[in-house]
N, C-alpha and C positions, 0 to 999 in steps of 0.2 A: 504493500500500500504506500509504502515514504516512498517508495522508488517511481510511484506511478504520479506523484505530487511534483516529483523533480522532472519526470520525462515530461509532462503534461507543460508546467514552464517555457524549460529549454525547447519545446517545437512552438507553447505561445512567441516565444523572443524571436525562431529563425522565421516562424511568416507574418510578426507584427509589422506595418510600415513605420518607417523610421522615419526622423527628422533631417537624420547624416545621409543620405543617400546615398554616400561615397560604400558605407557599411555594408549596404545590402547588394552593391558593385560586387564588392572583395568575396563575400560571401558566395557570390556566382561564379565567380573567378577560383574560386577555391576548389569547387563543386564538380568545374569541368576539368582543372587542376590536376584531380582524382583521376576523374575518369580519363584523360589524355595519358597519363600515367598507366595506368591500369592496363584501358584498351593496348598501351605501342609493347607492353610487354606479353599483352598475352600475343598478340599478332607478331611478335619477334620471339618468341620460344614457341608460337608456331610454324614458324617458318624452320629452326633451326628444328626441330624434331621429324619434321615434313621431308629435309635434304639427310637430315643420320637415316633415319628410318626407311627414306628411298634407295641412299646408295648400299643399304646393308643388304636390303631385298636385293637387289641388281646385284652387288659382287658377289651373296652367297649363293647366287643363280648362277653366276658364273664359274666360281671357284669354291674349292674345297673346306669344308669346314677345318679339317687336319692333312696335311699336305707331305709326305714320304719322298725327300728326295736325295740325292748323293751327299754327303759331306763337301767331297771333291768332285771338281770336274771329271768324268772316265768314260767309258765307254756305254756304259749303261745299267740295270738292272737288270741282271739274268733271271735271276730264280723268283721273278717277277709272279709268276704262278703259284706257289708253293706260299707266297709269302703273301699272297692276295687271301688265300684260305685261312689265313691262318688269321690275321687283321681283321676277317670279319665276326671272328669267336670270340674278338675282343671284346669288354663292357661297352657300353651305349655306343656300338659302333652298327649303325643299320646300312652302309652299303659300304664296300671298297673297291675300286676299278681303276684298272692302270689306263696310264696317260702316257702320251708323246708328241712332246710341243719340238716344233722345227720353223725355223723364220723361210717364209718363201717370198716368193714374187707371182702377182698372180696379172696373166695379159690379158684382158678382154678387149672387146669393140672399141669402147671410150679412150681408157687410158690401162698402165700400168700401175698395180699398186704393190706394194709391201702388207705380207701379212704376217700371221703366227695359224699356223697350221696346228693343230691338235688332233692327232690320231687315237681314236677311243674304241672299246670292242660295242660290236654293234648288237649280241645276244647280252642276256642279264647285267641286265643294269645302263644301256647306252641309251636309255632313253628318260635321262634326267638333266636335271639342271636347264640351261640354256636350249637344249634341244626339245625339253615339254615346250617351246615359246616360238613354236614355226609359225612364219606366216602363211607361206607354202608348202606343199613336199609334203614327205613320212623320211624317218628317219630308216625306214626298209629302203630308201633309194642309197644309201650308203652302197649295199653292196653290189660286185660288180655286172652291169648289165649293158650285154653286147661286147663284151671285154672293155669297158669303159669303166673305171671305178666312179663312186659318186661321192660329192661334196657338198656341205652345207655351208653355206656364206653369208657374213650380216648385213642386216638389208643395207644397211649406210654403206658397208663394202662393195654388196654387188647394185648398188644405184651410181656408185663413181665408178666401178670397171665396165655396167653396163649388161651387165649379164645379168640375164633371166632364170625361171625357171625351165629345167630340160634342154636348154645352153650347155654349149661346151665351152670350155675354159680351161688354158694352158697354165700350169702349173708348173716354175721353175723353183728348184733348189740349189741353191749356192756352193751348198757343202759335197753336192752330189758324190760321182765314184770317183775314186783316185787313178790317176793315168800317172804311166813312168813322167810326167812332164807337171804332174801335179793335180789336184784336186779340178775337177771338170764340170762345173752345173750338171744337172738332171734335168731333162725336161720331162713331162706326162702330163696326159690332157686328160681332165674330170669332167665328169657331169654334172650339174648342177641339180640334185637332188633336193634342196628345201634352201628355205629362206626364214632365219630367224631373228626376232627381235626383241631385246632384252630393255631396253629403253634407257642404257647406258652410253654413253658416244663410244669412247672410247674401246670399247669392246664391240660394238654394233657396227663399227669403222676399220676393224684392225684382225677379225677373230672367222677360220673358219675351219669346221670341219670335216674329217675321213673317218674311213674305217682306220683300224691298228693296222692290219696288213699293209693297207695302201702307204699310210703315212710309214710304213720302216721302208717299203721298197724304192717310195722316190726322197728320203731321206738314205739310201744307201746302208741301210743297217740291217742287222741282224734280228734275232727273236728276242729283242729287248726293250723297255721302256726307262723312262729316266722321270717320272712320277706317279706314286699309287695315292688316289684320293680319296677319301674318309667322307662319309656324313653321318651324322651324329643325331642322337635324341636330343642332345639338351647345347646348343651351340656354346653356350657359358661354361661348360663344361671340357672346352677345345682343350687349355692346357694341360689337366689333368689326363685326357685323352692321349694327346702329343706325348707326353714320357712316358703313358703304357706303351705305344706303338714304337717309340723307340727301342725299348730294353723288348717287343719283339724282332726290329726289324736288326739289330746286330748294330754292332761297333759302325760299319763304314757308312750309315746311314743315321739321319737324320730327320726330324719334324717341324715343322711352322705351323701355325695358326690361321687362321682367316683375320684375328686381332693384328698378330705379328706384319701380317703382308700389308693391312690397309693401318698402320698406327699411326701413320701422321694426318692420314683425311681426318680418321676419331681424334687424335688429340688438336685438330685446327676449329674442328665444330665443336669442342669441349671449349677451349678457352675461347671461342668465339659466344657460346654462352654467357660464360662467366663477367666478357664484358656488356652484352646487351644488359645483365642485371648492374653492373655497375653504370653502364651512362646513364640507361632507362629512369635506372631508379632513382637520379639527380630528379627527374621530372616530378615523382611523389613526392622528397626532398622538399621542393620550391612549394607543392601546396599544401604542405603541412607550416611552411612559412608563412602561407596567405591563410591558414586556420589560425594561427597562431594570432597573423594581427587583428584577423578579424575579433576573434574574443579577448586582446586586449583592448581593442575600441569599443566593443560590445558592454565590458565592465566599466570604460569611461564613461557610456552614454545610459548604462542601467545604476548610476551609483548611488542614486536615492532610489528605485524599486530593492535595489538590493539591500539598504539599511532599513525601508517599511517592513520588506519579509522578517529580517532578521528583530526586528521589535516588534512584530508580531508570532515569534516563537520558535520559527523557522533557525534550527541549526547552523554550526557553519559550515558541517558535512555537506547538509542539504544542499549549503551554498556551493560548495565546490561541485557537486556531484549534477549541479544544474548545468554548468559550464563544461564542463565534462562531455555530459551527453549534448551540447550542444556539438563541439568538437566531432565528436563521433558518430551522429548524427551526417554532420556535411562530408565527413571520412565514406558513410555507411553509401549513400545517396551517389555520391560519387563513385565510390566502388560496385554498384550495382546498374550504373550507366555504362561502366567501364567495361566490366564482363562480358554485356550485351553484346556491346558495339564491337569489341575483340572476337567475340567467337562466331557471330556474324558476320562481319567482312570475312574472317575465317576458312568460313563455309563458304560464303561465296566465292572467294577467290581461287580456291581448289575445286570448286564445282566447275567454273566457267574458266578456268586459268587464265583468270587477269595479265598475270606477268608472266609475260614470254622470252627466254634465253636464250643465248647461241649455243648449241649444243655442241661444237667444236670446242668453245671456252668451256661450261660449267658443266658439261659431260649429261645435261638433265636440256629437257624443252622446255619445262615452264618451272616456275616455283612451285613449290609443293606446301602446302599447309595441314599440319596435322595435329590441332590443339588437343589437350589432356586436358581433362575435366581437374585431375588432379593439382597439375600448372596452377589453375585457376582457384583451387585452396589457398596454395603458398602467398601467391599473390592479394590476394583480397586477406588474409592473413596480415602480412605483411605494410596492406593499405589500411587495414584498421588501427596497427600499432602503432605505425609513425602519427595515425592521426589522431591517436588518443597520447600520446606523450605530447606533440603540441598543445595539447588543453591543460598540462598539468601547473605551467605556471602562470598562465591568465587566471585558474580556477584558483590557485594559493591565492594572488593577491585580491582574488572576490570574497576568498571568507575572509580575510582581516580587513576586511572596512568594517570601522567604529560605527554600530549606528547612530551614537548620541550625535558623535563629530559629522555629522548627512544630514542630520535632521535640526544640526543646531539654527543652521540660517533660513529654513525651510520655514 
């Protein structure tokens, strides 16, 4: 009941008209204050959650949760087989499948390009990752038809060499076979079996693949691969993973992470967090200033209601805890403008993708927003504190006003 005496007040005082009108300015000033605060931070920890959460989906479509590969530079992995068996009996390990990446050149219609060929086995298990995201094709066109082997290409690749679907496409290897005179390109021509799109540039521009067969025959190699890749039940679990598979896969062999490979994209979006909370939050900073002065003018211009209250019985509690909830009151108002407007532009902007990218720079076509309800705790958290400690000492100096000394010239 004393608490409904004091709120009851404090909401007469913010919608009384005033005499100062400057007062009831700051007071709106303070209000949108909040909210411009509020809003730019939930719409920048949306955006920064939008670009983690995009490129984790995208690299972990492309690459390996735990990644098996040489220590050293050598020849390859032989007993690639044996050792694929044995990796999948590991804990939370639900698939293993060797790999073999080779740098080619690929010649179409258009132009020539550089790529990363990836040779993968096309029965159990060749149809994950990157290859569930065909535009075109089946990954059944991998194997070889008409004595042509088949290839999968990214769409960003085969739009700049020009090649289609059920195209053929010359395929040069640098490393090819060794002649008494020295190492010779390979050439062999593929078929263009599928077209897939991950919606990463940088992979969607650079990334294609074969069968395992094809990729060792125009790579010049033997029955070898030179990485086995992991996917896993619990992705957070990679590292713990990475040192079982090592103390399986022997001395000469080694593990990385899906963490380890991409840690500077995750540590550039972490401390780019860290400072959107630090600039952002100068913005709530400034109107917890304009709360502040607005209840010290508030207390200049109530100093005789506040000495009637207080000689007529009213506490000095009461008196502070008026000023108080005013404070928190234009904190609350504000913070619940703010939410709104943040999680709305939000949603609309990832609905319609307002902001469009060059996909060559920032590896994505549009921004991506993808607010957490949770975010939006800390925050409005966060907005009510700052805006309740600015009440605390406009509210001190309203309970010490003397009422004799208000009311003597009165």
């Amino acid at each position: 009941m004393p608490a409904r005496f004091e709120l009851f007040v404090a909401r007469r005082y913010l919608k009384a008209k005033r005499k100062q009108a400057v007062i009831s300015v700051i007071t709106v000033i303070s209000v949108l204050g909040v909210a411009a605060g509020v809003m730019s931070l939930v719409v920048a920890l949306a955006i920064n959650n939008g670009f983690r959460n995009t490129l984790q989906r995208n690299l972990l479509g492309a690459t390996a949760d735990v990644t098996i590969l040489e220590k050293e530079p050598g020849y390859g992995i032989e007993n690639w087989r044996e050792l694929t068996g044995r990796l999948r009996q590991a804990p939370r390990v639900t698939s293993a499948a060797p790999s073999l990446y080779g740098a080619v050149f690929l010649s179409g219609p258009l132009q020539s390009e550089g790529a990363v060929l990836k040779g993968v086995e096309i029965s159990g298990g060749a149809d994950r990752g990157l290859l569930r995201q065909l535009k075109a094709g089946s990954v059944e066109g991998l194997r070889d038809t008409a004595g042509l082997p088949g290839i999968i290409l990214g769409a960003k690749l085969a739009e700049k060499t020009g090649m289609r679907l059920r195209s053929i496409v010359t395929v040069i290897s640098p490393q090819g076979n060794l002649t008494p005179v020295g190492p010779w390109p390979k050439t062999e021509r593929f078929r263009v079996a599928g077209i897939f799109e991950s919606g990463f540039y940088d992979i969607d521009s650079a990334w294609a693949y074969t069968s395992l067969a094809a990729a060792q025959r125009l790579l010049g190699l033997e029955d070898v691969v030179n990485a086995l890749e992991l996917k896993i039940d619990d992705i957070y679990q990679a590292p713990a993973v990475a040192r079982a598979a090592e103390r399986i896969a022997g001395p000469k062999l080694g593990a990385t992470t899906w963490m380890e490979q991409n840690r500077q994209i995750f540590n550039a979006l972490r401390m780019e967090k860290a400072v959107t909370w630090v600039t952002i939050g100068l913005i709530v900073l400034v109107a917890a200033l304009n709360i502040l002065i607005t209840l010290v003018m508030m207390v200049m211009e109530k100093y005789r209601d506040i000495a009637v209250l207080m000689s007529m019985g009213a506490r000095r509690e009461q008196i502070r805890r008026i000023f108080m909830f005013q404070g928190v009151l234009i904190g609350a108002v504000g913070t619940l403008i703010g939410l709104g407007a943040g999680y709305t532009l939000s949603f609309l902007a990832d609905r319609h993708r307002w902001i469009r990218l060059d996909e060559s720079v920032y590896a994505l076509s549009f921004v991506p927003f993808e607010p957490r309800w949770l975010d939006g705790v800390w925050i409005a958290a966060a907005a009510l504190l700052v805006s309740f400690l600015a009440t605390l000492y406009p509210a001190r100096n309203a309970a010490r006003i003397p009422p004799a000394e208000a009311l003597r010239y009165e």
